[in-house]
N, C-alpha and C positions, 0 to 999 in steps of 0.2 A: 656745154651746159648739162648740168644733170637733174633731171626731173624727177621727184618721186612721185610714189602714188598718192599718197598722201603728207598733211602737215597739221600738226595741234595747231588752235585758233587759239589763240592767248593775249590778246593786246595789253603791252603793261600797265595802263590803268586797269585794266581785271586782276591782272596780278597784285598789285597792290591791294584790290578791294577785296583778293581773297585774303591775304597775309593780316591783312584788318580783320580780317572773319573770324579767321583761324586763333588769333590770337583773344577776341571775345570768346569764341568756343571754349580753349582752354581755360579762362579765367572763371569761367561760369561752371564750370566743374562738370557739365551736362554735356557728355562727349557723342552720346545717341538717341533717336529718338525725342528729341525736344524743338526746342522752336524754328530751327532751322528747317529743319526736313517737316514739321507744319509749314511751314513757309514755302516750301519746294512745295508740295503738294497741292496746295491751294494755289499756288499761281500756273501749276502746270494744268490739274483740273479747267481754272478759269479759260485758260488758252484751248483744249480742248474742246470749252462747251460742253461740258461734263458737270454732275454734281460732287463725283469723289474721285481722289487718286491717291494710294499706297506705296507708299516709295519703299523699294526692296534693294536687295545687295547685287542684283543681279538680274538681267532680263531674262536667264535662262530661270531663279526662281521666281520671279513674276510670272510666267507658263503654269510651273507644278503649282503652286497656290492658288490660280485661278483654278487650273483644273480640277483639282480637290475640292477649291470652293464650290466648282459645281457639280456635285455629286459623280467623280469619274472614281470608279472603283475595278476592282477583278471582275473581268468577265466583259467590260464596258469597250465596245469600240468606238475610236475615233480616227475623222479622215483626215490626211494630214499630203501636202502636196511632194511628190520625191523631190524638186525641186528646192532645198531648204537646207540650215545649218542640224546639224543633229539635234541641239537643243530642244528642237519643235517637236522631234518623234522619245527623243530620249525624255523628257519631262511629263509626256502621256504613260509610258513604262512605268518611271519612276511614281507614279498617282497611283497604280495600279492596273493602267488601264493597255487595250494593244496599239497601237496606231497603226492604221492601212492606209498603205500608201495610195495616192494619186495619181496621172499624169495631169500635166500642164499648157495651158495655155502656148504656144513655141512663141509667137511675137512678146506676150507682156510676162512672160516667165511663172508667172502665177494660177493656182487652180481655177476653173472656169466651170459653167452651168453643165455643158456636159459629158465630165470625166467624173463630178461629185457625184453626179443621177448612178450612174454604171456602179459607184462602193455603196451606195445606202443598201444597210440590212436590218433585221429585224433587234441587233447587239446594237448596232449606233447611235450611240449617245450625243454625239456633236461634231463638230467642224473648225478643225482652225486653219483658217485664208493667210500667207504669206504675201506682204507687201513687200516685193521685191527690189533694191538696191533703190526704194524712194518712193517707187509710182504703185500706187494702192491697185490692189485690183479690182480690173474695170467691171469685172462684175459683180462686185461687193454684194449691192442693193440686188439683187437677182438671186446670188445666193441665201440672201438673209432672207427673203420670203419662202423658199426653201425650207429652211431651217426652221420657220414657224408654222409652214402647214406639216410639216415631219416633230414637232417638239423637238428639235436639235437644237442643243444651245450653240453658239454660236465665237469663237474665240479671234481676235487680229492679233497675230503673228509682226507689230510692227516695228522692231526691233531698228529697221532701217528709216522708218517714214517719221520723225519728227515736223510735225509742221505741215505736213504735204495733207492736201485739201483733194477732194471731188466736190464739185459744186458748190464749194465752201462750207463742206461739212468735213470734218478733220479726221485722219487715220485716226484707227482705235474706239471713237465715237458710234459706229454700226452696228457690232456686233454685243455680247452681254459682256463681255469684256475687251479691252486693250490693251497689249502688253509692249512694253516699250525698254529698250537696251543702252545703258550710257558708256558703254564699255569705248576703250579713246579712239576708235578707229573712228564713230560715229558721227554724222554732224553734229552734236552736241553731247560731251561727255561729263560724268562724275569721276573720272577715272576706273572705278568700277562701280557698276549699279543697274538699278531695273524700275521699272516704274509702272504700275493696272492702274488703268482707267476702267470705268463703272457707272450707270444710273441705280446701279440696283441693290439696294439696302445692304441684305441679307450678305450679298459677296463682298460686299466691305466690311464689314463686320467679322465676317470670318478670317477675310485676307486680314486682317490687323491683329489676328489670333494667331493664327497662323503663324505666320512669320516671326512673331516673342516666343518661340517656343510652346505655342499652345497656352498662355499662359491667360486666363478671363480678362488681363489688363494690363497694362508696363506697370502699375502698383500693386497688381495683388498676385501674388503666385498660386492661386488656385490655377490648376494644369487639366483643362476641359478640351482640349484638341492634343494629337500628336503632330505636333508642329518644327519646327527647325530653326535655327539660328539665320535669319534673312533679313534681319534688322539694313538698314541705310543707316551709318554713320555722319554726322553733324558736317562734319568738315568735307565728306561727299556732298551734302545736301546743298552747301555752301557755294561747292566749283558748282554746283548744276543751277542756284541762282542766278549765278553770274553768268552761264553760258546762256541759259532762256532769256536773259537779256538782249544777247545777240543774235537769236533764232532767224528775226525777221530778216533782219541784215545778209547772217550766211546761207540763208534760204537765194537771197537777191543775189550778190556774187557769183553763188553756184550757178543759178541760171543764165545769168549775165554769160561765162564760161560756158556754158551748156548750147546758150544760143550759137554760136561762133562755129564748135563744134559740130553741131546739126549743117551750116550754114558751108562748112568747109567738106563735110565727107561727103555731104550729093554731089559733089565734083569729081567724087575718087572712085575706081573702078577697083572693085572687090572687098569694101569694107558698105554698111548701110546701119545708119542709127537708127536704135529703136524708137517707135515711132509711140509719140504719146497721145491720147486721147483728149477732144474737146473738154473744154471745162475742167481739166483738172489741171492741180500744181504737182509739180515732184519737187521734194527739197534737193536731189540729183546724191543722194548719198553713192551712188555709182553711175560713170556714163555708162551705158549699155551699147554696144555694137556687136554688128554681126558680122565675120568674116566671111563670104562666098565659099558654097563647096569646095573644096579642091586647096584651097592656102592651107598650112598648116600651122595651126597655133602656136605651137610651143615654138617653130622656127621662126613666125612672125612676130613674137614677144622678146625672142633673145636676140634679133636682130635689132629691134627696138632698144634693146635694153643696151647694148653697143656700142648703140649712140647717144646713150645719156637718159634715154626717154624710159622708166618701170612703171609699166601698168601694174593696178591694181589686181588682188585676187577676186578670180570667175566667183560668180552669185550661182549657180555651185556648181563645180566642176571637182570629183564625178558627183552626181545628185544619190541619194541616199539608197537607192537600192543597188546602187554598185560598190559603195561604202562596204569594207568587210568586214562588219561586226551585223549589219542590217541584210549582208547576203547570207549572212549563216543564221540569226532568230529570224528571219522573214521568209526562207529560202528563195529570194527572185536571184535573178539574173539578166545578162545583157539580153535588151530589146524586150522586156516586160513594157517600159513606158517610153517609147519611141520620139515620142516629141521632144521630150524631156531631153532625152540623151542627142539627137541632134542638135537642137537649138542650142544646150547648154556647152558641143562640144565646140560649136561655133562661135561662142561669145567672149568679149573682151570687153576689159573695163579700162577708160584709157583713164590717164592721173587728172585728178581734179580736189581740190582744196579752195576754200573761201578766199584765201591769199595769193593767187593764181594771177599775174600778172599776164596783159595779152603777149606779149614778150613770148613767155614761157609757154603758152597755150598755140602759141606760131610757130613755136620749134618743134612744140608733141607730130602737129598736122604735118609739118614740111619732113617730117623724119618718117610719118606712117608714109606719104605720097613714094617718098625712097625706098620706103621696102618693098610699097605694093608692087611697084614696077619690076622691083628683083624678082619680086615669087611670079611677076608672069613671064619677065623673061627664061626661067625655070622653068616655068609650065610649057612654053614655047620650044626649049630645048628638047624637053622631054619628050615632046609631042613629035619632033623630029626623028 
């Protein structure tokens, strides 16, 4: 049997009712920016509990836009967790602005109350929180008072978190903005796209400038901002109607799969799931597991993979101050952020997809229980 890490979510009635989409699209000669991508945005807003949402080309430009929207310029620092895809630190750059790094949380992989306290300087303009392979971070609401007794605006990083709740208030909802990634790996894709969430007038307003090129309006070419091509296209907007259709659904599956997982590795000596917090949901865009000191990753993944079973890619292995474009503009190096680089060197994401049969999900388990036993009889040799 071979497992991947992943699988697109497509049932053929969605197919169908995009091929219907697509083909309205094209007849109506309105290929961007029109009623679709209204449509996407208002129903993703609504889901959120949000008053506004900007559907962009890209989660990584939904980042630079917000950041822009909120006055990040030269000279502007922002804190940003090392734990994260480049996007989050390279999209501060790209504004203007520097990003410094964080460490993180080791259990929930995300920045925490205080490792933020230790970067606040007199330059720092804001913060953006990384909600890590689904589960928001737990101290969201802690940091956001933060951020309002310092005037730091406040950014979510939730590229991974569609859907996923704390107390039944939604990722992207906390902070002055929300930014969201449809890219296909995700629980729910455009194929490629990005999506800000907002209560706040002003950053909608500019984000819809923004992203037309700077342009006062999609009708009028007066050019009042230096903006970029970050339009969402109709026939994007369309796959991502269809897929927020199915949100609630491949939220359930996932957990469904997630429980199982949870329920089978407290059995197993040398692997331990991450452990999630009261009251919250994770839509489970990545299982998270920790392998015990001493296993070694990459042997225990290609053993895995041997026998049919590929895990997913590490939420982030190496984290960005080991990355070597960020060790040479940032000068860090190994053992600046310690938690970071332990936790992340131990973690494994095992394959998980909405169409995950228990079948499939019995062979991931009974294939990790075979290897753990090899890497200790290993350990055992060795120790002789």
């Amino acid at each position: 049997m071979i497992i991947p890490p992943i699988k697109l979510y497509f049932p053929l009635e969605d197919i169908e009712q995009i091929k219907s989409d697509v083909e309205k699209i094209l007849l109506s000669g309105m290929l961007t920016l029109h009623a679709y991508t209204k449509n996407f945005e208002d129903n993703f807003a609504s889901l959120c509990k949000v008053q506004y949402a900007v559907a962009v080309n890209s989660g990584t430009a939904a980042l630079e836009i917000a950041l822009r929207s909120l006055g990040v310029k030269e000279g502007v620092e922002v804190l940003v967790p090392t734990n994260t895809f480049t996007a989050t630190a390279a999209s501060v750059y790209h504004s203007g602005g520097k990003p410094v790094l964080t460490d993180v949380d080791p259990e929930y992989l995300s920045m925490d109350v205080e490792n933020l306290q230790l970067y606040i300087t007199s330059k720092t303009r804001g913060v953006i929180v990384v909600h890590i392979g689904g589960l928001l971070c737990p101290e969201i609401k802690a940091i956001k008072e933060i951020c309002e007794d310092q005037h730091l605006f406040l950014i979510e990083d939730a590229a991974h978190a569609h859907g996923s709740t704390m107390n039944r208030q939604w990722a992207g909802s906390f902070g002055d903005a929300g930014c969201f990634s449809f890219y296909p790996t995700k629980v729910i894709t455009t194929g490629e796209g990005g999506m800000i969430i907002t209560n706040k007038t002003e950053l909608v307003e500019k984000s819809r400038t923004l992203r037309d090129q700077g342009k006062k309006s999609f009708h009028d070419s007066s050019v009042i901002e230096l903006g970029s091509n970050w339009r969402m296209n109709e026939v994007s907007a369309a796959i991502g109607l269809t897929q927020l259709k199915r949100l609630a659904e491949i939220i359930k599956k996932r957990n469904e799969t997630a429980k199982y997982y949870d329920q089978q590795l407290k059995g197993l000596n040398g692997i331990r799931p991450q452990r999630t917090p009261p009251g919250t949901l994770k839509n489970y865009y990545k299982y998270v597991a920790f392998l015990d000191r001493g296993i070694e990753r990459d042997s225990f993944k290609q053993k895995l993979r041997d026998r049919g079973v590929r895990c997913s890619g590490e939420v982030y292995w190496p984290p960005l101050h080991l990355q070597p474009v960020y060790r040479k503009i940032l000068n860090t190096r190994l053992g600046d952020f310690p938690e970071a680089e332990d936790a992340c060197r131990r973690m494994v994401c095992l394959p998980l997809y909405t169409q995950m049969t228990m079948e499939e999900a019995k062979y991931v388990v009974n294939n990790i229980a075979e290897v753990l036993q090899e890497c200790e009889r290993a350990q055992r040799h060795l120790a002789e």
